[in-house]
C-alpha atoms as a printed R data frame, in Angstrom:
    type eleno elety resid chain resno       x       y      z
1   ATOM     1    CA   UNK     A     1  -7.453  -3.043  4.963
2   ATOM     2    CA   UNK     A     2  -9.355  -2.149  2.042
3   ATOM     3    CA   UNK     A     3  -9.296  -5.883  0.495
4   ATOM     4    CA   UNK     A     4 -10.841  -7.098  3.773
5   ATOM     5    CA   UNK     A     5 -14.351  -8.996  2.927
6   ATOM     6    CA   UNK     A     6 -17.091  -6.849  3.173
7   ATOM     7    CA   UNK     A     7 -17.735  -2.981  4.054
8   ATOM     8    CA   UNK     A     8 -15.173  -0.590  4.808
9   ATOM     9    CA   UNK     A     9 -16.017   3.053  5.737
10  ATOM    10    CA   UNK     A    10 -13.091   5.120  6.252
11  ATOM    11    CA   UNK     A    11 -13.793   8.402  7.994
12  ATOM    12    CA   UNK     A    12 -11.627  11.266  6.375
13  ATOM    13    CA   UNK     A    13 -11.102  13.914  9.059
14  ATOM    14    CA   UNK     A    14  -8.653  16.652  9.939
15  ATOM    15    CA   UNK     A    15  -7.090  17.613 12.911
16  ATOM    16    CA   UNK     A    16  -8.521  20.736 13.580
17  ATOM    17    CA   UNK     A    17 -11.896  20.144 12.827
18  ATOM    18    CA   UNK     A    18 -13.949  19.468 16.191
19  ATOM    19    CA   UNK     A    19 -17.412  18.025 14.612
20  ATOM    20    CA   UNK     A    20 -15.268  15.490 13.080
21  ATOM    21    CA   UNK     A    21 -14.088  13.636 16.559
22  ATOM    22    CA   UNK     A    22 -17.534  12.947 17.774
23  ATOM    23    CA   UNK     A    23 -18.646  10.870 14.482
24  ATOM    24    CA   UNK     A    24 -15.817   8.540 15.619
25  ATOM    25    CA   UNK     A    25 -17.703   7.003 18.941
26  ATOM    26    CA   UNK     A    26 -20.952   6.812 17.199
27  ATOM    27    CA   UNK     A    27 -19.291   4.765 13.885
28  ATOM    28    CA   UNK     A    28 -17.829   2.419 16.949
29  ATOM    29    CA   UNK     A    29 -21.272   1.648 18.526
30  ATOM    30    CA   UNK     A    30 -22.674   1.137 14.701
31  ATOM    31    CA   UNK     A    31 -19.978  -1.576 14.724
32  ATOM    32    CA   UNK     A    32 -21.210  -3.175 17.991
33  ATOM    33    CA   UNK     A    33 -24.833  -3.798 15.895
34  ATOM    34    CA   UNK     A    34 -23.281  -4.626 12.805
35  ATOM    35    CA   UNK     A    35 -20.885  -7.819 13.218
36  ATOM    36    CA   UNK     A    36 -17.052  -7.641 13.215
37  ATOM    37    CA   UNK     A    37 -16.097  -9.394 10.333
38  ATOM    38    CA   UNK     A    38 -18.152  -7.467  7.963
39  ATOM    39    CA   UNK     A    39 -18.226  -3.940  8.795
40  ATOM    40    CA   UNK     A    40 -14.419  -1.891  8.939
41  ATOM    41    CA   UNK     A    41 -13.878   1.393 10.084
42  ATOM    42    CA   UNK     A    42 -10.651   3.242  9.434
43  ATOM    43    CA   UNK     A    43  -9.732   7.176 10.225
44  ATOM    44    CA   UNK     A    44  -7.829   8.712  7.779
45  ATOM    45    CA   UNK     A    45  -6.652  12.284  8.092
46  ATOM    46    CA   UNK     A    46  -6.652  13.932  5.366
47  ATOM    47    CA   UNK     A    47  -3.579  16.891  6.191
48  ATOM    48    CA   UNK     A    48  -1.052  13.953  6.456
49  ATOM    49    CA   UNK     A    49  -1.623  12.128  2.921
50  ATOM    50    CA   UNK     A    50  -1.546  13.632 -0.153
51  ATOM    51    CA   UNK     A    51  -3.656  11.380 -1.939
52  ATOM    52    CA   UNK     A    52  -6.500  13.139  0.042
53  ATOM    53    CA   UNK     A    53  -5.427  16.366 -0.761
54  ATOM    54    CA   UNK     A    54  -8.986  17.208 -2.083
55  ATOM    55    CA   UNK     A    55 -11.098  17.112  1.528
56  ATOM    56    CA   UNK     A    56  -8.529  19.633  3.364
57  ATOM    57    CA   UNK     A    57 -10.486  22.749  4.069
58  ATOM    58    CA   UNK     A    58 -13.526  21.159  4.679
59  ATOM    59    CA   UNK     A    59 -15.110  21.517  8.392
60  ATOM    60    CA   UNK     A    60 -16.710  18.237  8.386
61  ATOM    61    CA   UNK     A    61 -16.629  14.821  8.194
62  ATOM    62    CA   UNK     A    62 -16.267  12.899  4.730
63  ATOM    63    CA   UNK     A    63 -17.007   9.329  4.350
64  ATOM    64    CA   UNK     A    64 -15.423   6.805  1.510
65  ATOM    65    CA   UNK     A    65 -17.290   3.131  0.861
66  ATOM    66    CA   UNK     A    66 -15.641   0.796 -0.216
67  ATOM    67    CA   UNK     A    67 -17.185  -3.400 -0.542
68  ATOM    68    CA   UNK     A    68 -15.376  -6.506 -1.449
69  ATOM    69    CA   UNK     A    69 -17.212  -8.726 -3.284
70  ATOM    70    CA   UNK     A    70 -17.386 -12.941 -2.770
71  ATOM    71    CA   UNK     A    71 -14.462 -13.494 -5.773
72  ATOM    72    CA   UNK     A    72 -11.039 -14.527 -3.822
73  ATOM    73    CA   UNK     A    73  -8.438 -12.769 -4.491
74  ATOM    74    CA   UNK     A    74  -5.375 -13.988 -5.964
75  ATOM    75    CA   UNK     A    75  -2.271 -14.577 -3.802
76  ATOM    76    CA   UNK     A    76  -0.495 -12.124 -5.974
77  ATOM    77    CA   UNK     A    77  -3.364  -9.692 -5.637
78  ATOM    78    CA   UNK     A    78  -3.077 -10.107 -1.817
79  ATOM    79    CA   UNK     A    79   0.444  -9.714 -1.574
80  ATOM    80    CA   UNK     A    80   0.554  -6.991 -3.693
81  ATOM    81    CA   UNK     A    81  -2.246  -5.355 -1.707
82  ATOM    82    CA   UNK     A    82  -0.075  -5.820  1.456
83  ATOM    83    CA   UNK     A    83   2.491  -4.461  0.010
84  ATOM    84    CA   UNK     A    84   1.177  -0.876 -1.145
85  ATOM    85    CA   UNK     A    85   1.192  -0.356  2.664
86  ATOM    86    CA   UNK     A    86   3.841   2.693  3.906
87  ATOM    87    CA   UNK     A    87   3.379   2.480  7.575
88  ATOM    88    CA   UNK     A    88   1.669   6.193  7.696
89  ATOM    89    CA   UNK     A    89  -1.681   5.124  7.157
90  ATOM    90    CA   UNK     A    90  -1.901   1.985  9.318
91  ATOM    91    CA   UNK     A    91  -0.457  -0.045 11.975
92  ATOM    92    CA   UNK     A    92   0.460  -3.884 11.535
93  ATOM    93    CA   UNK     A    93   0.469  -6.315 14.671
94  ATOM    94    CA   UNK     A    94   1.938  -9.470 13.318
95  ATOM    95    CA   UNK     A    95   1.892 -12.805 15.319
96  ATOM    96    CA   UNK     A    96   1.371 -16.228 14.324
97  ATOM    97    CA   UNK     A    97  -0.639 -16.485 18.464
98  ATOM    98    CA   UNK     A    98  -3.792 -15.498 19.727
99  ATOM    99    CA   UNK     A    99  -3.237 -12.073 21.566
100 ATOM   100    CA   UNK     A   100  -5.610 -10.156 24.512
101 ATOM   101    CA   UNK     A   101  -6.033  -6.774 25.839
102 ATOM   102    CA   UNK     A   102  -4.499  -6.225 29.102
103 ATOM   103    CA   UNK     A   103  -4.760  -2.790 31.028
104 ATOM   104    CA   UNK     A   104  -3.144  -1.233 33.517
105 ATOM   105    CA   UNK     A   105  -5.777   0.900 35.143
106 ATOM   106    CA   UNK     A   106  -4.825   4.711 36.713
107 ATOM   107    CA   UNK     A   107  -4.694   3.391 40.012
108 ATOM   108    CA   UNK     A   108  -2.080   1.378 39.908
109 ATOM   109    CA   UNK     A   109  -0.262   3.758 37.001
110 ATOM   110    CA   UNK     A   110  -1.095   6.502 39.492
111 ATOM   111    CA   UNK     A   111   1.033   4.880 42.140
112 ATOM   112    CA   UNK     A   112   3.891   3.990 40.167
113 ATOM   113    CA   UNK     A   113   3.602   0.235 39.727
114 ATOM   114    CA   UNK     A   114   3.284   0.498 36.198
115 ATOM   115    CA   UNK     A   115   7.181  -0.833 35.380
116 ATOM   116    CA   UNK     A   116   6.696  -3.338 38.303
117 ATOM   117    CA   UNK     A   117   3.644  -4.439 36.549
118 ATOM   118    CA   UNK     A   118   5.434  -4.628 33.251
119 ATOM   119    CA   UNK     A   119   7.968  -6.921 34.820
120 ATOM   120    CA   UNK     A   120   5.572  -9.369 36.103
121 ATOM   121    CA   UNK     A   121   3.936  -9.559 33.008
122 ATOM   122    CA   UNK     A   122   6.972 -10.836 31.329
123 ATOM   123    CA   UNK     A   123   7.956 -13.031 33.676
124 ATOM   124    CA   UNK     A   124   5.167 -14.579 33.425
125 ATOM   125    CA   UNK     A   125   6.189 -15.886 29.920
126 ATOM   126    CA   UNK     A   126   4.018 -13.155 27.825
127 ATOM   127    CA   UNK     A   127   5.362 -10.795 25.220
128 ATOM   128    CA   UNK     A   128   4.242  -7.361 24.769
129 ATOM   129    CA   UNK     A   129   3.277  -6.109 21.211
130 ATOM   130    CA   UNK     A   130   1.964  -3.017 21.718
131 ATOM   131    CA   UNK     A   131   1.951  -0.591 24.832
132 ATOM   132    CA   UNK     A   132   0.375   2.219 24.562
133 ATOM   133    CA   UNK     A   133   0.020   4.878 27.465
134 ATOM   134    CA   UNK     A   134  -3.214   7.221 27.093
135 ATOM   135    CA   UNK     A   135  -6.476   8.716 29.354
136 ATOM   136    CA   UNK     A   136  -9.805   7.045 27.926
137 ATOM   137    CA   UNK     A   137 -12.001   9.503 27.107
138 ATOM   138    CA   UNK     A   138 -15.069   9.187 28.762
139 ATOM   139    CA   UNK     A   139 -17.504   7.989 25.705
140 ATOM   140    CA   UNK     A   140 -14.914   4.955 25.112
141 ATOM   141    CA   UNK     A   141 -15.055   4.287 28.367
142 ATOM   142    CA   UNK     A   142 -19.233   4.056 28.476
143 ATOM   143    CA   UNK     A   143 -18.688   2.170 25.259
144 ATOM   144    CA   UNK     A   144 -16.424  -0.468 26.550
145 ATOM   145    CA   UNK     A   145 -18.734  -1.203 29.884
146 ATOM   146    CA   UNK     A   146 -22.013  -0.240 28.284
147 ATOM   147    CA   UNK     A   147 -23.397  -3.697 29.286
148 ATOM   148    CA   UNK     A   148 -22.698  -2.203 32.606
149 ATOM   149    CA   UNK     A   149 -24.793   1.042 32.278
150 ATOM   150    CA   UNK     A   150 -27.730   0.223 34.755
151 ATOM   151    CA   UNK     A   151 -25.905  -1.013 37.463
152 ATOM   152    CA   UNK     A   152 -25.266   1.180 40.389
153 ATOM   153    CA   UNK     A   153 -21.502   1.106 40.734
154 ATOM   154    CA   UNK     A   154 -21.076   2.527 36.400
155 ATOM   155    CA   UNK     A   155 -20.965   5.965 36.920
156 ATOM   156    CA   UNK     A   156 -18.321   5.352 39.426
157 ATOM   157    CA   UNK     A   157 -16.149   2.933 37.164
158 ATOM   158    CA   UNK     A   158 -16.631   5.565 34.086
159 ATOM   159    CA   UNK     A   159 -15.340   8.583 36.320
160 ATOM   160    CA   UNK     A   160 -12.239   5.863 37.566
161 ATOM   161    CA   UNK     A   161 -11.018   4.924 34.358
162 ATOM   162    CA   UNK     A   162 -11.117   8.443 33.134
163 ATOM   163    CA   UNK     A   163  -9.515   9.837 35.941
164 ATOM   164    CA   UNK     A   164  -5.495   9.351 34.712
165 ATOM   165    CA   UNK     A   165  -3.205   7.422 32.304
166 ATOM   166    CA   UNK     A   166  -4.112   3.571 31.567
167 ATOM   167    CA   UNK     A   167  -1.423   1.795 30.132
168 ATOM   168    CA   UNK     A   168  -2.938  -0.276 27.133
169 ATOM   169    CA   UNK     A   169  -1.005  -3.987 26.146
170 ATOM   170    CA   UNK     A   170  -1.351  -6.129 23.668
171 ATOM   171    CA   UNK     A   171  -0.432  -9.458 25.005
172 ATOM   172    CA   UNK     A   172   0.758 -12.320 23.496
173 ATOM   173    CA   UNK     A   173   2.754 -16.163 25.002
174 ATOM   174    CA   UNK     A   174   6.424 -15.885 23.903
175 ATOM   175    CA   UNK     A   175   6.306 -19.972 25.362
176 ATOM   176    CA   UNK     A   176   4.041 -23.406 26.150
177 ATOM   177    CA   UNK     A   177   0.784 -23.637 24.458
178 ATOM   178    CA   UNK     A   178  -1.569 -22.400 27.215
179 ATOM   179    CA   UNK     A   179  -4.334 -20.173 25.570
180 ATOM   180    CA   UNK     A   180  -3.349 -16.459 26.369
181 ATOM   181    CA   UNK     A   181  -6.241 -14.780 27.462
182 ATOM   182    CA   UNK     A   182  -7.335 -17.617 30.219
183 ATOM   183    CA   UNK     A   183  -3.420 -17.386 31.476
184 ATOM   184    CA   UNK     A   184  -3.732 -13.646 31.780
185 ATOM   185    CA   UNK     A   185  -6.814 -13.818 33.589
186 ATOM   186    CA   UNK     A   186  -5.300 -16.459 35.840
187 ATOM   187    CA   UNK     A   187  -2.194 -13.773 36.612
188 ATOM   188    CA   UNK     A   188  -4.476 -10.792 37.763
189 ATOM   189    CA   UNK     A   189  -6.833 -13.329 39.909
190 ATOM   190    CA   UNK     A   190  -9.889 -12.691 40.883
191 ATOM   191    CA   UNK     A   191 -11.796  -8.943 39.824
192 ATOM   192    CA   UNK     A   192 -11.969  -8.362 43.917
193 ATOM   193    CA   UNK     A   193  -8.597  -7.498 45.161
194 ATOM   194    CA   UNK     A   194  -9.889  -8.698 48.771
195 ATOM   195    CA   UNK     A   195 -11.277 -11.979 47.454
196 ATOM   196    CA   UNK     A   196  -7.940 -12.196 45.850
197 ATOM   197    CA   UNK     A   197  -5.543 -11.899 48.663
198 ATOM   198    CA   UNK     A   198  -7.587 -14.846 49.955
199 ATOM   199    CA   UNK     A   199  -7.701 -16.953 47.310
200 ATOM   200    CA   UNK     A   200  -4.872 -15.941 44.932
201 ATOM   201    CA   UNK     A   201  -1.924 -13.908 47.238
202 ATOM   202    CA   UNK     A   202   0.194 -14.118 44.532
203 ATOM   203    CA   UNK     A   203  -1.665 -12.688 41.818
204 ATOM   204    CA   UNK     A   204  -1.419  -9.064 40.518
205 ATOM   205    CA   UNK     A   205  -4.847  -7.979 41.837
206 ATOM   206    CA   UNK     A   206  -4.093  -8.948 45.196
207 ATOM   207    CA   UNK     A   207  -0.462  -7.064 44.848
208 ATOM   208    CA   UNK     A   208  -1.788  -4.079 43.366
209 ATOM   209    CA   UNK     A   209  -5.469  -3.759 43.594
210 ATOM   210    CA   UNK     A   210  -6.749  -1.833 46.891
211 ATOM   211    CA   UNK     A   211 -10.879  -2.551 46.478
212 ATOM   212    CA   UNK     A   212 -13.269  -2.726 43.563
213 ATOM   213    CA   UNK     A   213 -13.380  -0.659 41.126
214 ATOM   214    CA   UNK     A   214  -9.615   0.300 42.116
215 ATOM   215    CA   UNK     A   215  -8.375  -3.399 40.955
216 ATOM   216    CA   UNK     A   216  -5.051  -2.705 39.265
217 ATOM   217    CA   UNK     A   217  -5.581  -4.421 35.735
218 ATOM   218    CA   UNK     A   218  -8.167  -5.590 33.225
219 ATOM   219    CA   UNK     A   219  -8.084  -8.539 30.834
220 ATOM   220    CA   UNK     A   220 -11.240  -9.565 28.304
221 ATOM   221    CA   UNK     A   221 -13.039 -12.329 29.356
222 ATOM   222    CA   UNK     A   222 -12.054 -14.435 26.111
223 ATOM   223    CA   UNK     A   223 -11.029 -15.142 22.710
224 ATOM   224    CA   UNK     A   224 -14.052 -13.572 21.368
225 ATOM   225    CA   UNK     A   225 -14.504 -10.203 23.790
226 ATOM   226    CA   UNK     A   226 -10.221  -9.642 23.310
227 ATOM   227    CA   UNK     A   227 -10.689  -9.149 19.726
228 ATOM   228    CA   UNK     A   228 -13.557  -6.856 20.270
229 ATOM   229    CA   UNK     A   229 -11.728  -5.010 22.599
230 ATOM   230    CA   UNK     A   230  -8.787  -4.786 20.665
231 ATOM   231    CA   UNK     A   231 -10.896  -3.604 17.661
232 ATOM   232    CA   UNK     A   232 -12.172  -0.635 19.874
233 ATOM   233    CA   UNK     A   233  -9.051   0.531 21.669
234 ATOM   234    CA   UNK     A   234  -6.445   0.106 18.601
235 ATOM   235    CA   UNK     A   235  -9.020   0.802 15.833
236 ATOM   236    CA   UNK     A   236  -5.923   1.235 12.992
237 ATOM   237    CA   UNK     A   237  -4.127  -1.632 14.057
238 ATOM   238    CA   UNK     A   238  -4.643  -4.501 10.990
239 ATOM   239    CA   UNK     A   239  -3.546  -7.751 13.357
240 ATOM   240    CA   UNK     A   240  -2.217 -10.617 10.769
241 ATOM   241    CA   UNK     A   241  -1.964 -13.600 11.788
242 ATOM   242    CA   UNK     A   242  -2.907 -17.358 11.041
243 ATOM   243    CA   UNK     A   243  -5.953 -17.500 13.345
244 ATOM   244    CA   UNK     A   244  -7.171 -14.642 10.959
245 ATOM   245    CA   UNK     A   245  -9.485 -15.652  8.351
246 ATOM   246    CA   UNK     A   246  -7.834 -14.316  4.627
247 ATOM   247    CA   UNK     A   247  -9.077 -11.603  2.917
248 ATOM   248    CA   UNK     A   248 -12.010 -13.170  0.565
249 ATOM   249    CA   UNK     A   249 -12.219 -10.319 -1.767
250 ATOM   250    CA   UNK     A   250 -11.887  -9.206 -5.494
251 ATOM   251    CA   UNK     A   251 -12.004  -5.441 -5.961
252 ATOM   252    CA   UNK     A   252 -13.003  -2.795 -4.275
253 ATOM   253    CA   UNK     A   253 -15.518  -0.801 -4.972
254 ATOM   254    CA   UNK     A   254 -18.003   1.767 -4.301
255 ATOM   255    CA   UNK     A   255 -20.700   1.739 -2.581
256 ATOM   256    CA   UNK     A   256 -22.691   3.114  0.571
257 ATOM   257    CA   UNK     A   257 -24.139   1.557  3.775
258 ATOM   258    CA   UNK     A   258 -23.910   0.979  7.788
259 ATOM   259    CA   UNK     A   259 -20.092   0.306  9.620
260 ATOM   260    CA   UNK     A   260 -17.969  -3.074 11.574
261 ATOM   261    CA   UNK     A   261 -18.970  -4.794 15.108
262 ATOM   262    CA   UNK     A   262 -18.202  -5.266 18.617
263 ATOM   263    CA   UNK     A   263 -19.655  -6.783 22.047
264 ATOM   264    CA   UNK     A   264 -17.904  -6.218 25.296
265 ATOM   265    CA   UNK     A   265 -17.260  -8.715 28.662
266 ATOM   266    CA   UNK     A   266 -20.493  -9.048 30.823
267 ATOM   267    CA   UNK     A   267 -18.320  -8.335 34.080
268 ATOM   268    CA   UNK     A   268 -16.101  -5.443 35.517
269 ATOM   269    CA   UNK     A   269 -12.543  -6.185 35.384
């Protein structure tokens, strides 16, 4: 992660330190202003690897810069660089396909349709990389739907989405050569469960979704808005693939300045 072009900031925390949690939501709307593919942001905690031995004890947060400058780096630099990586410190997705975000909201985890879900999913023809079962916290949620904060219904989405378990999927095609994320939006159907028991009986939203906000899934509008997504919910995951542009870096070094970037879909799934 640290050979990615441009800024990294990697926020050194502990476990046990409360005043260090908060400065993670407000690095994550920096990255909305900033622009994805120059500003990272990494957590690092600082009890679980030794090399950061020297900020344990400390009740607050501690910040390391690091910029890559325009040079290339070499492809034994890069591999090398890859390389160093244990597994502790960072997740890797690899897949040589575009991927999207797909969630299975509390209502439908509530009422145990989660595995039935699942199931449909891969039948469908898409793989699962990563499934991840966990309760939003309430300032990710109003991050993810902030570009729904004025309307009237947001207070009642926020309090939904916060109200249980989601289950959290990477999604990828394991087949064909349709584009992922307008396939997955064509399984759940349209965002109204009614509208989709009319129009669409056989997607999931009409199986699972009662009325709106209580609509069983969620999947990002497109290419652009999945990666955003997935760069807010799975903020350690490094995805490598071939629709990623390389690492255009020499060393790292140094420096100080702002954080990385994200938008968000302009409707409610």
């Amino acid at each position: 992660m640290l050979s990615s072009k441009g800024l990294t900031v990697v926020d050194v925390y502990q476990g046990w330190c409360g005043p260090c949690k908060p400065v993670v939501s407000l690095f994550q709307k920096m990255r909305i202003e900033v622009g994805l593919d120059l500003l990272h942001f990494a957590l690092a905690e600082a009890d679980r690897l030794d090399v950061l031995e020297k900020y344990r004890g400390k009740c607050k947060p501690t910040f390391l810069f690091y910029a890559i400058k325009d040079e290339a780096l070499s492809d034994e630099d890069e591999c090398v660089s890859h390389g160093k990586n244990n597994g502790e410190d960072e997740d890797m997705v690899s897949s040589e396909r575009t991927r999207t975000l797909a969630i299975i909201k509390p209502d439908a985890v509530a009422h145990g349709k989660t595995d039935e879900i699942i199931m449909k999913i891969q039948e469908a023809g898409f793989e699962i990389l990563t499934n991840e079962e966990r309760t939003m916290t309430e300032a990710e949620v109003r991050l993810f739907y902030q570009h729904k904060a004025g309307e009237d219904a947001f207070e009642k989405l926020v309090h939904h989405m916060c109200s249980g378990p989601s289950h959290l999927l990477i999604l990828t095609r394991t087949e064909g050569f349709e584009d992922v994320v307008t396939t997955w939006r064509t399984v759940m159907g349209p965002r109204d469960p009614n509208v989709a028991r009319r129009e669409q009986p056989e997607s999931l939203r009409a199986q699972y979704g009662t009325e709106m906000p209580f609509n069983a899934v969620h999947g990002s509008r497109d290419r652009e808005d999945a990666d955003r997504e997935l760069a807010l919910l799975f903020p350690s995951l490094k995805f490598s693939d071939k629709d990623t542009e390389a690492p255009q870096g020499g060393e790292a070094e140094a420096t100080a300045g702002p954080t990385e970037a994200l938008c968000f879909p302009e409707d409610v799934d």
